[in-house]
PyMOL Python script that loads the backbone (N, CA, C, O; Angstrom):
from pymol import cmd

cmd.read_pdbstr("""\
ATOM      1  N   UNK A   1      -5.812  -1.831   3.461  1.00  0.00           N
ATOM      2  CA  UNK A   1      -6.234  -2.418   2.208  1.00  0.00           C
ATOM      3  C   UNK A   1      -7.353  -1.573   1.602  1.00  0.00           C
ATOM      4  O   UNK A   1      -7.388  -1.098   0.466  1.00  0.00           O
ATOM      5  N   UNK A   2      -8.351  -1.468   2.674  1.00  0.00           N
ATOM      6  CA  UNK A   2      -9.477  -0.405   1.903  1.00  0.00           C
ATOM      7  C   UNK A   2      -8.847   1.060   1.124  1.00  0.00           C
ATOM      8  O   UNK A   2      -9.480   1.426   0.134  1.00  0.00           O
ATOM      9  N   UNK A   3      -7.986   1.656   1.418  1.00  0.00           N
ATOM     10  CA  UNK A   3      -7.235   2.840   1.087  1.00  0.00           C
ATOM     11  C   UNK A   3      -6.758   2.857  -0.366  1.00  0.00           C
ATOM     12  O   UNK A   3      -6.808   3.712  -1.249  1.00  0.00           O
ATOM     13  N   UNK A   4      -6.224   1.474  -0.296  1.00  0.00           N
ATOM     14  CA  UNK A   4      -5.333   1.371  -1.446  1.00  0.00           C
ATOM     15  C   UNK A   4      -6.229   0.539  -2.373  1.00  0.00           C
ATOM     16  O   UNK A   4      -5.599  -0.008  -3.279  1.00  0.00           O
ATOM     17  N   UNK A   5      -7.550   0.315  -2.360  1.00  0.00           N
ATOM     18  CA  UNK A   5      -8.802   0.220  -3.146  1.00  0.00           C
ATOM     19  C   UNK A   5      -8.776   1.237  -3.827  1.00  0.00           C
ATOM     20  O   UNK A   5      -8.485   1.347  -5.018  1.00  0.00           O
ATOM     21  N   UNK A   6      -9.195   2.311  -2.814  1.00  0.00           N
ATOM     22  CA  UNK A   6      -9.795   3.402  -3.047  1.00  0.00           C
ATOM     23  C   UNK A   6      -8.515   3.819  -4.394  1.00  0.00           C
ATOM     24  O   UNK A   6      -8.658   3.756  -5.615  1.00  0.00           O
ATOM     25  N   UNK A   7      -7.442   4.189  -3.678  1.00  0.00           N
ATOM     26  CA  UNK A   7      -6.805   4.945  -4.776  1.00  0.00           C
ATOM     27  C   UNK A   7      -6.347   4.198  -6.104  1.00  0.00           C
ATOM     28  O   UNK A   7      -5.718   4.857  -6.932  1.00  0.00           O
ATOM     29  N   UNK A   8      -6.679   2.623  -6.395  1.00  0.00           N
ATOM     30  CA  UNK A   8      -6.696   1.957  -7.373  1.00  0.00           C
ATOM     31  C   UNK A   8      -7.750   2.488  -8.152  1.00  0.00           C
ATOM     32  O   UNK A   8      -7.646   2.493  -9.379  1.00  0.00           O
ATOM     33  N   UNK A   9      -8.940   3.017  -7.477  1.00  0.00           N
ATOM     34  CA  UNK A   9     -10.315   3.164  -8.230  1.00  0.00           C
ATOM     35  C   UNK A   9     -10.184   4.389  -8.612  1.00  0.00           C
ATOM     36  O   UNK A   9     -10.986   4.688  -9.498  1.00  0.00           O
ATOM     37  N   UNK A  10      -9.510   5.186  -8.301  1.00  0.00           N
ATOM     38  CA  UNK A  10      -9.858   6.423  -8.451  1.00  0.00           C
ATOM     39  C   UNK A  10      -8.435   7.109  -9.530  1.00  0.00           C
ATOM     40  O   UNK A  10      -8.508   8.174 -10.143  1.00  0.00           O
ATOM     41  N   UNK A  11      -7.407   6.313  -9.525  1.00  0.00           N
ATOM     42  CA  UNK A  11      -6.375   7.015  -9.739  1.00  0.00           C
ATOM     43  C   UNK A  11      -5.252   6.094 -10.732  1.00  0.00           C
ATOM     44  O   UNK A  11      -4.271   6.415 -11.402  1.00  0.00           O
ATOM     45  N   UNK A  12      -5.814   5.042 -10.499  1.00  0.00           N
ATOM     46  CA  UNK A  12      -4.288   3.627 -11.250  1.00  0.00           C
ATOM     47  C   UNK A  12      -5.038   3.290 -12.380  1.00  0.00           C
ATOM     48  O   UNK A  12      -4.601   2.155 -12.571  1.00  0.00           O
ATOM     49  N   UNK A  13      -5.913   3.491 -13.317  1.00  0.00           N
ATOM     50  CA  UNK A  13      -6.152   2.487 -14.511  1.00  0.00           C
ATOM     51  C   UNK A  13      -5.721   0.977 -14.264  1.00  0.00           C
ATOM     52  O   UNK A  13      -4.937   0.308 -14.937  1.00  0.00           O
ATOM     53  N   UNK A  14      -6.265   0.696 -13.394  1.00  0.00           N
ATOM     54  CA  UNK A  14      -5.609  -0.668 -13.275  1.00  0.00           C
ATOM     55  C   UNK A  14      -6.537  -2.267 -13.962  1.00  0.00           C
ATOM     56  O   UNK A  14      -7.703  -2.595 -13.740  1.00  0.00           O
ATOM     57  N   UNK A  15      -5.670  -2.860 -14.666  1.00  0.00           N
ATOM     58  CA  UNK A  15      -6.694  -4.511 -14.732  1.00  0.00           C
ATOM     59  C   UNK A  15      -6.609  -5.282 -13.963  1.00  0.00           C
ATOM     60  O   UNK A  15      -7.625  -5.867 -13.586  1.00  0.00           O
ATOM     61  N   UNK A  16      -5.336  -5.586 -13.426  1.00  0.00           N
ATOM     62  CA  UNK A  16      -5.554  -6.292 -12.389  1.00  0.00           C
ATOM     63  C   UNK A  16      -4.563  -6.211 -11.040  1.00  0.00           C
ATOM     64  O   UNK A  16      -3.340  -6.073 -11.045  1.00  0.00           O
ATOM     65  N   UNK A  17      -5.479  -6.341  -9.848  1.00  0.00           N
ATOM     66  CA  UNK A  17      -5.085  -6.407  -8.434  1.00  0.00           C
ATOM     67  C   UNK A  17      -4.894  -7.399  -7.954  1.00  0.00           C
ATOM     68  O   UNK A  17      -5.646  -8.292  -8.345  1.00  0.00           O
ATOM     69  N   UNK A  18      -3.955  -7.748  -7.008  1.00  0.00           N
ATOM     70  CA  UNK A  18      -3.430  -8.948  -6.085  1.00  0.00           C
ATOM     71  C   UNK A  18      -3.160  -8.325  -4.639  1.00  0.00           C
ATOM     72  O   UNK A  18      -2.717  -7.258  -4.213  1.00  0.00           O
ATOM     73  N   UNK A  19      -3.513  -9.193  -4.241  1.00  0.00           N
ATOM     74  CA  UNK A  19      -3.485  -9.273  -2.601  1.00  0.00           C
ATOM     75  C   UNK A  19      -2.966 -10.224  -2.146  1.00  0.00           C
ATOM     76  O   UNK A  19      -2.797 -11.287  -2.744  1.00  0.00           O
ATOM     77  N   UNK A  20      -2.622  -9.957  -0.955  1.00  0.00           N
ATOM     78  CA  UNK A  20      -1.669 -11.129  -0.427  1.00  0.00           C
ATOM     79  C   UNK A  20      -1.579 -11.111   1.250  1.00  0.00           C
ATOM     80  O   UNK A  20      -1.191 -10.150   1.915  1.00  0.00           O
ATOM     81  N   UNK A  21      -1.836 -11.844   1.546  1.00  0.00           N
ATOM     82  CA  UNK A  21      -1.801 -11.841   2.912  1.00  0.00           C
ATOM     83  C   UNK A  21      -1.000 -13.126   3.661  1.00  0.00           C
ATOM     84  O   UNK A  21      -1.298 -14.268   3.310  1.00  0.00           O
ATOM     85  N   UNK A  22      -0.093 -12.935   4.582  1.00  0.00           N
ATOM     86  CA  UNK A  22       0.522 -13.853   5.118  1.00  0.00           C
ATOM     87  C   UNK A  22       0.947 -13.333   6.496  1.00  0.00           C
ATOM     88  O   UNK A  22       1.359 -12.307   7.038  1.00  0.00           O
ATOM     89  N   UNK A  23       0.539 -14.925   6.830  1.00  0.00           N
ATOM     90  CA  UNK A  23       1.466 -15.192   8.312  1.00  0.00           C
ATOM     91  C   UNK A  23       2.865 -15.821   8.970  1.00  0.00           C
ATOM     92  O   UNK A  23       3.279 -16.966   8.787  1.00  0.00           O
ATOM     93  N   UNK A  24       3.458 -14.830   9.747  1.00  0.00           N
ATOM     94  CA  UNK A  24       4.929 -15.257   9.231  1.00  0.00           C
ATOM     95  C   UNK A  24       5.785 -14.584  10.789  1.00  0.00           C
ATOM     96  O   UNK A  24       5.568 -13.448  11.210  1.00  0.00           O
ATOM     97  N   UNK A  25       6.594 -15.416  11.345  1.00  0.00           N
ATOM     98  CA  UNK A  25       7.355 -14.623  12.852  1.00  0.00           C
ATOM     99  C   UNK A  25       6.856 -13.659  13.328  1.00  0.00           C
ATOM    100  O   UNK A  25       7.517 -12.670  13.644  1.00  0.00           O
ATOM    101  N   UNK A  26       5.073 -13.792  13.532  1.00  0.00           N
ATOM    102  CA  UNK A  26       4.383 -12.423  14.871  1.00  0.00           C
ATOM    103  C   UNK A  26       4.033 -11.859  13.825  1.00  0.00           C
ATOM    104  O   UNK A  26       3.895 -10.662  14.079  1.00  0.00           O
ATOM    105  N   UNK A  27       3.795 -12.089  12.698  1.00  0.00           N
ATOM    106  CA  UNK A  27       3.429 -10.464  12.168  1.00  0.00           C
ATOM    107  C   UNK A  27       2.746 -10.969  10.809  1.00  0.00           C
ATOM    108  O   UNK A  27       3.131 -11.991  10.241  1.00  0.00           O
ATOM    109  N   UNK A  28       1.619 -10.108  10.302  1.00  0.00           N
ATOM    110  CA  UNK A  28       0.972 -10.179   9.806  1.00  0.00           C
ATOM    111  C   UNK A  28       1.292  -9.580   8.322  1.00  0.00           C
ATOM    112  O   UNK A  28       1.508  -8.377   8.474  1.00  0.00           O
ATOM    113  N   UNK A  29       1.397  -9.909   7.071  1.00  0.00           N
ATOM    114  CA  UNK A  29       2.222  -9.324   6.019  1.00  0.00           C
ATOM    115  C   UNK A  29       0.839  -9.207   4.860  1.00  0.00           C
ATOM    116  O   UNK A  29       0.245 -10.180   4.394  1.00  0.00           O
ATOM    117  N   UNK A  30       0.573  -7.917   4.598  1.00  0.00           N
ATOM    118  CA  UNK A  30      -0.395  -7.309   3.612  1.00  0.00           C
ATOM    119  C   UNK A  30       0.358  -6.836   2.809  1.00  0.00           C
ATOM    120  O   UNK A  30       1.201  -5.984   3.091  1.00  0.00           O
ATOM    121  N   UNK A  31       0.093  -7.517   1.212  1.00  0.00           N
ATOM    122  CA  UNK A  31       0.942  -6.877   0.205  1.00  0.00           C
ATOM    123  C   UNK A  31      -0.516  -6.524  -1.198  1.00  0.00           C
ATOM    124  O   UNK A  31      -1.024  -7.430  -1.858  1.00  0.00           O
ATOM    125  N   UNK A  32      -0.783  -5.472  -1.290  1.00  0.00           N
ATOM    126  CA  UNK A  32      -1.627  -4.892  -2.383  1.00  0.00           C
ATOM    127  C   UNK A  32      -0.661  -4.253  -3.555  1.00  0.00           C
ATOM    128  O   UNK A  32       0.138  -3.342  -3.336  1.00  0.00           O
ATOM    129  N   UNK A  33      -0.847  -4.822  -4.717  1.00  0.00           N
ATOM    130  CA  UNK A  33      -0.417  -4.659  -5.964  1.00  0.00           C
ATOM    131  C   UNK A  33      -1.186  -4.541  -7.343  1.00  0.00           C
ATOM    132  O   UNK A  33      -2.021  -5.369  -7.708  1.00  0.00           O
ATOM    133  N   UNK A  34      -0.836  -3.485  -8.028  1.00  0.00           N
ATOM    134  CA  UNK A  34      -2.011  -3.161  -9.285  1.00  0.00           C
ATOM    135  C   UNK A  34      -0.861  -3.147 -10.416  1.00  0.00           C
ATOM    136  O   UNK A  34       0.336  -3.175 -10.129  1.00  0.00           O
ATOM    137  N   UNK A  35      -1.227  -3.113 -11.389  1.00  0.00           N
ATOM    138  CA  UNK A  35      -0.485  -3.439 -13.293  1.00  0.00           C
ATOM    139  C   UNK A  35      -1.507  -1.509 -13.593  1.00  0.00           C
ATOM    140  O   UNK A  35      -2.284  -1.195 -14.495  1.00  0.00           O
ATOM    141  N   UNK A  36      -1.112  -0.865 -12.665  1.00  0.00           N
ATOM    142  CA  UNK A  36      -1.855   0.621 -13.066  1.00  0.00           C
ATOM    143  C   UNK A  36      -1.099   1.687 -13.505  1.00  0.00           C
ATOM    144  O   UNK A  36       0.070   1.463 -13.821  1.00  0.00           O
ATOM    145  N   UNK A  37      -1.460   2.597 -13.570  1.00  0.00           N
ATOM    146  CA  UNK A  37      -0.342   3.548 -14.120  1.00  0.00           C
ATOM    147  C   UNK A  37       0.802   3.802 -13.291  1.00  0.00           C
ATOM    148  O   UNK A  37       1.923   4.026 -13.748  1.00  0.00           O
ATOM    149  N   UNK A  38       0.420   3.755 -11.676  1.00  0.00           N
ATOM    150  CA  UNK A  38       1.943   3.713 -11.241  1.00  0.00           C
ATOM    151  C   UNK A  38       2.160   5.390 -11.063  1.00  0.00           C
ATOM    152  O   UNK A  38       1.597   6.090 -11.904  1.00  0.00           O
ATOM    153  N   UNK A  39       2.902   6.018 -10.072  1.00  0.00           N
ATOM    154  CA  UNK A  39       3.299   7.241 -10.020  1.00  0.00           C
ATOM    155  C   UNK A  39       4.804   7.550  -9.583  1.00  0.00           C
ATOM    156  O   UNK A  39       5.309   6.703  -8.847  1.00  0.00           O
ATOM    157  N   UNK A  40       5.502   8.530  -9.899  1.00  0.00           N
ATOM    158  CA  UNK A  40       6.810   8.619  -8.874  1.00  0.00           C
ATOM    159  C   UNK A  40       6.837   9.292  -8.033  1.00  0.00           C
ATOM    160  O   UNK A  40       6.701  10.515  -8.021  1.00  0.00           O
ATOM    161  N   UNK A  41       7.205   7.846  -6.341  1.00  0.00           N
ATOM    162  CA  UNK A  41       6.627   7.880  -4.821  1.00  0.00           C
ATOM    163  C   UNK A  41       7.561   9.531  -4.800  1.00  0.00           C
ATOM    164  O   UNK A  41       7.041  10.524  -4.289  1.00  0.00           O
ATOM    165  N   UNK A  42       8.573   9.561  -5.259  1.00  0.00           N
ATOM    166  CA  UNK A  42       9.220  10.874  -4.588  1.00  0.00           C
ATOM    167  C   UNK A  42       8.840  12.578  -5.288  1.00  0.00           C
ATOM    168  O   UNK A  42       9.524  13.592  -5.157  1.00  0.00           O
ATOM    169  N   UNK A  43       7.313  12.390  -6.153  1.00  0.00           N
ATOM    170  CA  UNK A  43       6.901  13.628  -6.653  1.00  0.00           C
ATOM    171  C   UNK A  43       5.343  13.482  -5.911  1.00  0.00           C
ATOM    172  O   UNK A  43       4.584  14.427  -6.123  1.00  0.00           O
ATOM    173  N   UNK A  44       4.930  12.572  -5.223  1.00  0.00           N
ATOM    174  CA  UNK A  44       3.559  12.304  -5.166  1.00  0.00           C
ATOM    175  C   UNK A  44       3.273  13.575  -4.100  1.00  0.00           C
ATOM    176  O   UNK A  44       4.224  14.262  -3.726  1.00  0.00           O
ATOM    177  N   UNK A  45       1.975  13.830  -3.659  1.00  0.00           N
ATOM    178  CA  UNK A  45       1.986  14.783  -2.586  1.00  0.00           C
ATOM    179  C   UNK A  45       1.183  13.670  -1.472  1.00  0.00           C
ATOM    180  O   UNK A  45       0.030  13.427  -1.827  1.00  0.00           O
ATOM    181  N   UNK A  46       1.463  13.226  -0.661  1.00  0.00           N
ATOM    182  CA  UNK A  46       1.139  12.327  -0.113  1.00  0.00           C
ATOM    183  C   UNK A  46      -0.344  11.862   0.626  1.00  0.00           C
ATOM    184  O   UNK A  46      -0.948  10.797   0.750  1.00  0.00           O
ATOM    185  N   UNK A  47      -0.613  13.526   1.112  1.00  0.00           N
ATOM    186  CA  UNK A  47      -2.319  13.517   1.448  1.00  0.00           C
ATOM    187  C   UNK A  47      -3.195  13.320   0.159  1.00  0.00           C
ATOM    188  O   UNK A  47      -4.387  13.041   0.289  1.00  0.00           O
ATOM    189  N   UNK A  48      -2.640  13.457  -1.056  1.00  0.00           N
ATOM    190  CA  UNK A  48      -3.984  13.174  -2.797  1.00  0.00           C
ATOM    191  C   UNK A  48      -4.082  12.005  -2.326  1.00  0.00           C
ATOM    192  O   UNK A  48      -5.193  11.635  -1.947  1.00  0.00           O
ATOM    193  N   UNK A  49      -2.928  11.103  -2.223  1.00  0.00           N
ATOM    194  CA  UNK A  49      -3.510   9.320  -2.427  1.00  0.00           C
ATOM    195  C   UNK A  49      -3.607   9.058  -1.137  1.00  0.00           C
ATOM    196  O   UNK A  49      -3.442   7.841  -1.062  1.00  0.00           O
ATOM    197  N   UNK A  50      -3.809   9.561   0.119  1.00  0.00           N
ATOM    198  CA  UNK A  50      -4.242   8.853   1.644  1.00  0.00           C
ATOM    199  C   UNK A  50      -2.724   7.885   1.888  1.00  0.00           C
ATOM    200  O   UNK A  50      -2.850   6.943   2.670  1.00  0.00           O
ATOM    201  N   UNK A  51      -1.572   8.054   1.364  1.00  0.00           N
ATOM    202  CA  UNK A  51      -0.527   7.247   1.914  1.00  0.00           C
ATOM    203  C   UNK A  51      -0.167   7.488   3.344  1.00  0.00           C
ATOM    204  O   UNK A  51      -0.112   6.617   4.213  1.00  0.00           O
ATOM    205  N   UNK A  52       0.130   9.077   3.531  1.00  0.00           N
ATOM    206  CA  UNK A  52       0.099   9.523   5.245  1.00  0.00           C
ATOM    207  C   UNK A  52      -0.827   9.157   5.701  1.00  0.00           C
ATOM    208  O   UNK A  52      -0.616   9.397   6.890  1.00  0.00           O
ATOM    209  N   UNK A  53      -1.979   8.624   5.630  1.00  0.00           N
ATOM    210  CA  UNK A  53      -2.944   7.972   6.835  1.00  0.00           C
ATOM    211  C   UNK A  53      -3.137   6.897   6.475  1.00  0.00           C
ATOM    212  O   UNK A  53      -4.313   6.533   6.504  1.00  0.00           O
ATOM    213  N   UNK A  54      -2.274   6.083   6.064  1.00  0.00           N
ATOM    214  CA  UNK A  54      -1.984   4.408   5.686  1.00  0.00           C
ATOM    215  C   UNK A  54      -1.006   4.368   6.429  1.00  0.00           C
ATOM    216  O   UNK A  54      -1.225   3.556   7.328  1.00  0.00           O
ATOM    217  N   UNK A  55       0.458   5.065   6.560  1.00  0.00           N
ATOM    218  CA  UNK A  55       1.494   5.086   7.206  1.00  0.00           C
ATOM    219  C   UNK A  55       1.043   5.044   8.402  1.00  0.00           C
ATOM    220  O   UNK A  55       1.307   4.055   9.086  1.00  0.00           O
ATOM    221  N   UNK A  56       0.252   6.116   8.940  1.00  0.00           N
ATOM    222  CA  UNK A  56       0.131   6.972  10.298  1.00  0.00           C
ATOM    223  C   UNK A  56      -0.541   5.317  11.197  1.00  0.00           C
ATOM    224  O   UNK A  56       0.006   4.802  12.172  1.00  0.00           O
ATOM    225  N   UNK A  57      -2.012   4.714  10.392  1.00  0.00           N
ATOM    226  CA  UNK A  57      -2.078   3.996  10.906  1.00  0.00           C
ATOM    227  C   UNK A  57      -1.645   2.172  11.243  1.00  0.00           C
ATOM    228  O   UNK A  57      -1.987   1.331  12.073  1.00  0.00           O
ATOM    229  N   UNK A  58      -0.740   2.227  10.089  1.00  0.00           N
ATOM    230  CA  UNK A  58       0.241   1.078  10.261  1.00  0.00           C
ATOM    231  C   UNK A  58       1.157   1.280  11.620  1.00  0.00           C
ATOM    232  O   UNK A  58       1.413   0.408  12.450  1.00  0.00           O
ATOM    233  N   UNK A  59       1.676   2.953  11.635  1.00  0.00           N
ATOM    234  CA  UNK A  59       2.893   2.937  12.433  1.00  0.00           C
ATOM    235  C   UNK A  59       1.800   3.131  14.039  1.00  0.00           C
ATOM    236  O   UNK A  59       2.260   2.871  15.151  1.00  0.00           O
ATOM    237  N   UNK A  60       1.234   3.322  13.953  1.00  0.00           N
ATOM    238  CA  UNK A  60       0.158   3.703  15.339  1.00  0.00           C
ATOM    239  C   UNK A  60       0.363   2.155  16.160  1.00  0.00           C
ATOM    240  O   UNK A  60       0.494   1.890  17.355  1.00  0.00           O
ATOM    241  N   UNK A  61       0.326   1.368  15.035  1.00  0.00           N
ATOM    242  CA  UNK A  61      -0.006  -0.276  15.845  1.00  0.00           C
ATOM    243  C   UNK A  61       1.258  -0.886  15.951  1.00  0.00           C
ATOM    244  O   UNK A  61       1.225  -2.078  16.257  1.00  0.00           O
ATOM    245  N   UNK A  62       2.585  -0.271  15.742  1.00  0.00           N
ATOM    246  CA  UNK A  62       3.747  -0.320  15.776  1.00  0.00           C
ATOM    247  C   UNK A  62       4.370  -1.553  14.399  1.00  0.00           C
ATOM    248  O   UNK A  62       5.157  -2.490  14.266  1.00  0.00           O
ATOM    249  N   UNK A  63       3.462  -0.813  13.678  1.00  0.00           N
ATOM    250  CA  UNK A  63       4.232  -1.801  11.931  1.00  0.00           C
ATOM    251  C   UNK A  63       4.868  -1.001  11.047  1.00  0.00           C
ATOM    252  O   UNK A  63       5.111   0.187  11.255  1.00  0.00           O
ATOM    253  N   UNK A  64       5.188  -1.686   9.932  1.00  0.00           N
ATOM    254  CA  UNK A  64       6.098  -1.441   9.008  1.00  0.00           C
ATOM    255  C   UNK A  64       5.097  -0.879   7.788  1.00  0.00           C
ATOM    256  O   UNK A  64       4.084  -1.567   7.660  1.00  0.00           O
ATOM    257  N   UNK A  65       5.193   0.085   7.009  1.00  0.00           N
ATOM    258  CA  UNK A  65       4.583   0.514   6.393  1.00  0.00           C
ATOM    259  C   UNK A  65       5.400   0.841   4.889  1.00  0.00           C
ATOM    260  O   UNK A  65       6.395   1.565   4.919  1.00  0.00           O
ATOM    261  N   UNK A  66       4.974   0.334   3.750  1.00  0.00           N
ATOM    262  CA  UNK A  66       6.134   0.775   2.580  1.00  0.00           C
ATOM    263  C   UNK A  66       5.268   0.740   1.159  1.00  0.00           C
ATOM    264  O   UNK A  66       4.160   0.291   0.866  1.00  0.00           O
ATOM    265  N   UNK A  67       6.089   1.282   0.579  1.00  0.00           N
ATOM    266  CA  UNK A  67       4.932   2.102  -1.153  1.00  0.00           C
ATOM    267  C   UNK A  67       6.314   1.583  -2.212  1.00  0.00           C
ATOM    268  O   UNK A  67       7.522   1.564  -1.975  1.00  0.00           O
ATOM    269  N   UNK A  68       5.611   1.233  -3.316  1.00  0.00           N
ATOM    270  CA  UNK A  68       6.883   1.022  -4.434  1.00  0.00           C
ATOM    271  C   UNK A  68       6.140   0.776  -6.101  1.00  0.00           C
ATOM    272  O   UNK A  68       5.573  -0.165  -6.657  1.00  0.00           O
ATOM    273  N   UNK A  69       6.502   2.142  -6.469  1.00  0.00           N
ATOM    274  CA  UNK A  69       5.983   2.078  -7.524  1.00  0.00           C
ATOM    275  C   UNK A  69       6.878   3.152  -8.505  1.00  0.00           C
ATOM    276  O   UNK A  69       7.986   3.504  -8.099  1.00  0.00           O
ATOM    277  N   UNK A  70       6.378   3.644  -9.767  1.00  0.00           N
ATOM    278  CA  UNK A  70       6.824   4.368 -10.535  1.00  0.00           C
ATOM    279  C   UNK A  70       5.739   4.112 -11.868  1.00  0.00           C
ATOM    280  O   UNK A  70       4.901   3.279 -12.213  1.00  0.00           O
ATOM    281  N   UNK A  71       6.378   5.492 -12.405  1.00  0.00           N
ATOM    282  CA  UNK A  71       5.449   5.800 -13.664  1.00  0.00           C
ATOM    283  C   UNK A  71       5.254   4.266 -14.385  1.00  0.00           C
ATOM    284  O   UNK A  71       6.273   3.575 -14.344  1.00  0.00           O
ATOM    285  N   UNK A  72       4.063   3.653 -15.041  1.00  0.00           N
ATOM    286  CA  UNK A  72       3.450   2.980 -16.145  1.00  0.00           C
ATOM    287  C   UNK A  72       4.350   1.549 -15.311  1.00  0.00           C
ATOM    288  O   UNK A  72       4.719   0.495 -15.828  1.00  0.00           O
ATOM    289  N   UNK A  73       4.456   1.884 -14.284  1.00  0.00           N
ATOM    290  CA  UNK A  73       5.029   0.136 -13.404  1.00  0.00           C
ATOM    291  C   UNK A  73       4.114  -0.173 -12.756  1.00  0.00           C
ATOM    292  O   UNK A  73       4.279  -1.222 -12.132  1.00  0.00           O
ATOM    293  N   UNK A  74       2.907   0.458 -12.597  1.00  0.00           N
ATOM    294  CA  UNK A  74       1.908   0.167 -10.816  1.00  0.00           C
ATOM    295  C   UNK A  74       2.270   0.220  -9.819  1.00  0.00           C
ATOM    296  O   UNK A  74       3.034   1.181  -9.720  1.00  0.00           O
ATOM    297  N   UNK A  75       2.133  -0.431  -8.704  1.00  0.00           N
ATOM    298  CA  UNK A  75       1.831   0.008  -7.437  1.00  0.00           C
ATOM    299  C   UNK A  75       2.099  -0.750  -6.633  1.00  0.00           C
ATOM    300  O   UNK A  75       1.113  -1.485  -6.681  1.00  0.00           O
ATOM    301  N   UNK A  76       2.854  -1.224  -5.740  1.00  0.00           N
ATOM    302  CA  UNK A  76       2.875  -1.943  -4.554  1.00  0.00           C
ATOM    303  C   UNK A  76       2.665  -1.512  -3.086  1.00  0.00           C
ATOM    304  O   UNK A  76       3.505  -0.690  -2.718  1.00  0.00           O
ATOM    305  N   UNK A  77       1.535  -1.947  -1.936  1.00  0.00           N
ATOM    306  CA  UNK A  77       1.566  -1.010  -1.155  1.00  0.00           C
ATOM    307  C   UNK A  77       1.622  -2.353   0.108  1.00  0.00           C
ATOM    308  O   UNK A  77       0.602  -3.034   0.211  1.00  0.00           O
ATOM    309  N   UNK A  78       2.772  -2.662   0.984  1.00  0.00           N
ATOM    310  CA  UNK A  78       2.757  -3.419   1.769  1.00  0.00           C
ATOM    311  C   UNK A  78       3.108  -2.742   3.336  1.00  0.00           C
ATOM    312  O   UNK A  78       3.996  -1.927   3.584  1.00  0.00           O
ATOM    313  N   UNK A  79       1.871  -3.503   4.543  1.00  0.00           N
ATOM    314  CA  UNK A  79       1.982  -3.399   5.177  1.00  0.00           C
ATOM    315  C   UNK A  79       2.524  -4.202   6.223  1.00  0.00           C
ATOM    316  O   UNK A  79       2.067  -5.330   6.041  1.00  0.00           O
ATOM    317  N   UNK A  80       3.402  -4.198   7.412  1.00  0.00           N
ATOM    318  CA  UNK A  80       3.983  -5.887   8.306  1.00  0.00           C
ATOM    319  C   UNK A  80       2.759  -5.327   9.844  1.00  0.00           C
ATOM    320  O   UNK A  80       2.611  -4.167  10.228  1.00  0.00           O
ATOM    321  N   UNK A  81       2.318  -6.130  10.217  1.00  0.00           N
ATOM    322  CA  UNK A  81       1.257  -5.723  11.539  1.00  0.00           C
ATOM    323  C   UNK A  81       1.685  -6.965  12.648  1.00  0.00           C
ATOM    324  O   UNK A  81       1.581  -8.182  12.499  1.00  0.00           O
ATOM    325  N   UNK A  82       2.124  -6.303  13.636  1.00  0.00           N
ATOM    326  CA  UNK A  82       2.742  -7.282  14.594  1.00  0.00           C
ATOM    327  C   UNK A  82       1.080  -7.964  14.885  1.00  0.00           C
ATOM    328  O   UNK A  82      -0.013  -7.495  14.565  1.00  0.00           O
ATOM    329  N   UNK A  83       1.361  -9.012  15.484  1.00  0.00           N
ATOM    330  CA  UNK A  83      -0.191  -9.783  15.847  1.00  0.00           C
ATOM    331  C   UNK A  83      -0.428  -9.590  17.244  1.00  0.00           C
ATOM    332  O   UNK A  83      -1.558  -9.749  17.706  1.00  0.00           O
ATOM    333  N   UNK A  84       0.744  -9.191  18.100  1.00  0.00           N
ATOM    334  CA  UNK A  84       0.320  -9.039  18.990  1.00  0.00           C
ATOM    335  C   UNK A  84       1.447  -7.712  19.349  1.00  0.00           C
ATOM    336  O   UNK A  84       2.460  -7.563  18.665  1.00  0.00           O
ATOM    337  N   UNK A  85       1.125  -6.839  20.455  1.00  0.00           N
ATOM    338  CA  UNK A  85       2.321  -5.857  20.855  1.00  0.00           C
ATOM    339  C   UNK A  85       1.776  -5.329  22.255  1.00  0.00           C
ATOM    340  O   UNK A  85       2.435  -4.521  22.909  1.00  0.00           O
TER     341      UNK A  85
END
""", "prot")
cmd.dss("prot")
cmd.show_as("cartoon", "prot")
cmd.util.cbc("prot")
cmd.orient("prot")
């Protein structure tokens, strides 16, 4: 979540952010979303916005890690975190 602060602040023109957090079959569900400019995930270079070390440490704790956005759509950045493993 702190990551995807960061690159809201620095990079999305964004007004407004939502967060979401839920508990749900073992696993912990983080969903961060901005109304920001939005980029396209398949031109991005992945170390500018810290997504490879959002991935790296989602998948480290054995979770699900996923990005969904596009130009002038914003940003969705959800993580699944088992609660226990």
């Amino acid at each position: 979540m702190q990551e995807s602060f960061t690159n809201i602040g620095k990079d999305a023109r964004a007004a407004t952010v939502e967060v979401d957090l839920q508990l749900a079959d073992g696993d912990a569900h983080l969903r961060v979303s901005d109304d920001g400019a939005g980029f396209d995930v398949s031109q991005v270079q992945l170390k500018k916005h810290g997504l490879v070390g959002m991935r790296y440490r989602v998948e480290a704790e054995q979770g699900r890690f996923a990005v969904d956005s596009a130009p002038g759509r914003g940003t969705t950045v959800q993580a699944w975190m088992p609660l226990a493993h």
